[in-house]
C-alpha positions, 0 to 999 in steps of 0.5 A: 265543592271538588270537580271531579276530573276526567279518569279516562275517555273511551270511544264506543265501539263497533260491536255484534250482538244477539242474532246478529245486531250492529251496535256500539259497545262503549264498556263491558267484558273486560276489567270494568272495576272502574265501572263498579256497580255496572258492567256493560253499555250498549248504544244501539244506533242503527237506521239500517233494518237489516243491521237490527231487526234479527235481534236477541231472540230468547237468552238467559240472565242470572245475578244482574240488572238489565235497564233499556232506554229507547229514544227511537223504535221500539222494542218488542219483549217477552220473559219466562214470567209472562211479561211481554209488550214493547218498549217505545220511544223515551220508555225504560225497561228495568229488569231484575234478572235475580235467580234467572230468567230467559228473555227476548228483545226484539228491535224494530225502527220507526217510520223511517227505520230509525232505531236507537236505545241503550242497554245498561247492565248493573250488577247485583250483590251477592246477597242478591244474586238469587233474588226472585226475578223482577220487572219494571216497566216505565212510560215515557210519561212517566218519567220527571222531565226537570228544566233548570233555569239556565235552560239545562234539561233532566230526564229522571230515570232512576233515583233522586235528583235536584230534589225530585225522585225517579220511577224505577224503585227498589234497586240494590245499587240505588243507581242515578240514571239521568238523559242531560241536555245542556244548551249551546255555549252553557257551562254546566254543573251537576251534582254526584255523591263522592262515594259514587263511581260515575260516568256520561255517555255522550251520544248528541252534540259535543262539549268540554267536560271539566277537570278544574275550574276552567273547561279542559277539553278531553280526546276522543281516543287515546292521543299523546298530547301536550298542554300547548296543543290541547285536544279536541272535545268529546264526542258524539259516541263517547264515554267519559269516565270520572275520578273522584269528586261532588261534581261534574262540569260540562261546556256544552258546544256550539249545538249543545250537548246530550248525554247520559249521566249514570252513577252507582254505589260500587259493590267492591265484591268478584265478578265471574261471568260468561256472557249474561250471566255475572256470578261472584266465583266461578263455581257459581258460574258453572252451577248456573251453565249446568242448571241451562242445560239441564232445564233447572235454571228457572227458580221463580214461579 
């Protein structure tokens, strides 16, 4: 079994969005080839409603999948297929914009005005770009909470995991898309196929994620160091992203450590895209700005 070392560490950033959100983008419009099947992360935080509450008020998708995760709020949707309802707490929405489809998400807080989700954009093959559109919805109850012995905790959102299988189906890039959460001091392996690129996102406590056998903390932001003056470990907000390897190694802190762990098969195809639409050339990206203004945009019935 190989650890699969740390390639690089990124601290989200401060980001606007839609109508106005304040969020944390922790990749995405830029060379994301690293990323390879996925294109863009978004931690949306927030427990100031005027930050969110203005929302992604109706907006075009075309050739990606768009996969949001709620841990606090809700999210109120709606599409061009009739799909609508409200995304809430430990619920995923997995859409398959395919050909095209314009939606909304509109964000609101818990009790306290508390919001925080995750967007997740995955991109599609070109024999899929114009794939007819798709939408899964999927209950927090619905989806495999495994707990291991040692206490380390698995929410299966997407694909096969210590032998059990994710509600979110059909999915070109068979992507794993699992919530960890490994105990105080615990040091934690997890298995990834070596064919796959990946990548966690922590986003509560903080840990030590491997390059070797013993821990090797990771910066939280690009910082020259030597091997005599070691760096702090990961972060809240911060995303860690892997080289080549069969597994991950985790040394969770003194409160444990929550993160997401994602990976997907990369597609190794040209990305062109504007905003939220990822075409192959730019050509095809052209073609699908043309048809939004002409009202042509929409294939499925």
């Amino acid at each position: 079994m190989s650890i699969r070392p740390v390639k690089r560490l990124i601290k989200s950033k401060p980001t606007l969005e839609g109508a106005g959100v304040h969020l944390r983008r922790a990749f995405g419009f830029g060379n994301t080839s690293d990323f390879d099947p996925f294109l863009l992360l978004d931690d949306f935080r927030n427990d100031v409603p005027e930050d969110y509450l203005a929302g992604f008020p109706w907006h075009p998708h075309r050739g990606i999948e768009t996969i949001t995760y709620v841990l606090a709020g809700t999210v109120d949707h709606g599409d061009s297929m009739g799909n609508h309802g409200s995304i809430a707490s430990g619920d995923v929405q997995w859409m398959t914009a395919g050909s095209g489809i314009i939606h909304q998400e509109m964000p609101k807080g818990d009790h306290a005005g508390r919001m925080h989700g995750f967007q997740l954009w995955a991109n599609l093959p070109a024999s899929l770009k114009m794939t007819p559109p798709r939408y899964q919805g999927i209950l927090a109850a619905d989806i495999p909470v495994i707990t291991d012995e040692d206490g380390t905790q698995v929410r299966l959102v997407c694909g096969k995991f210590w032998g059990k299988t994710g509600p979110v189906d059909g999915v070109a890039t068979d992507p794993i898309y699992i919530d960890v959460s490994v105990p105080p001091g615990l040091r934690k392996t997890l298995p990834i196929e070596t064919t796959r690129h990946a990548f966690a996102y922590v986003f509560a406590g903080s840990g030590k994620f491997c390059n070797a056998s013993e821990p090797l903390a990771v910066p939280t932001e690009p910082v020259g160091w030597a091997d005599t003056n070691p760096p702090a470990a990961a972060e809240n907000r911060s995303l860690v992203l892997f080289d080549r390897g069969d597994e991950v190694m985790v040394q969770a802190g003194d409160e444990g450590i929550r993160f997401l762990l994602v990976s997907g098969k990369p597609l190794e195809e040209p990305v062109a895209w504007y905003g939220p639409i990822v075409m192959n050339t730019q050509e095809q990206l052209r073609q699908a700005f043309q048809e939004i203004d002409k009202g042509t945009f929409l294939k499925a019935k």
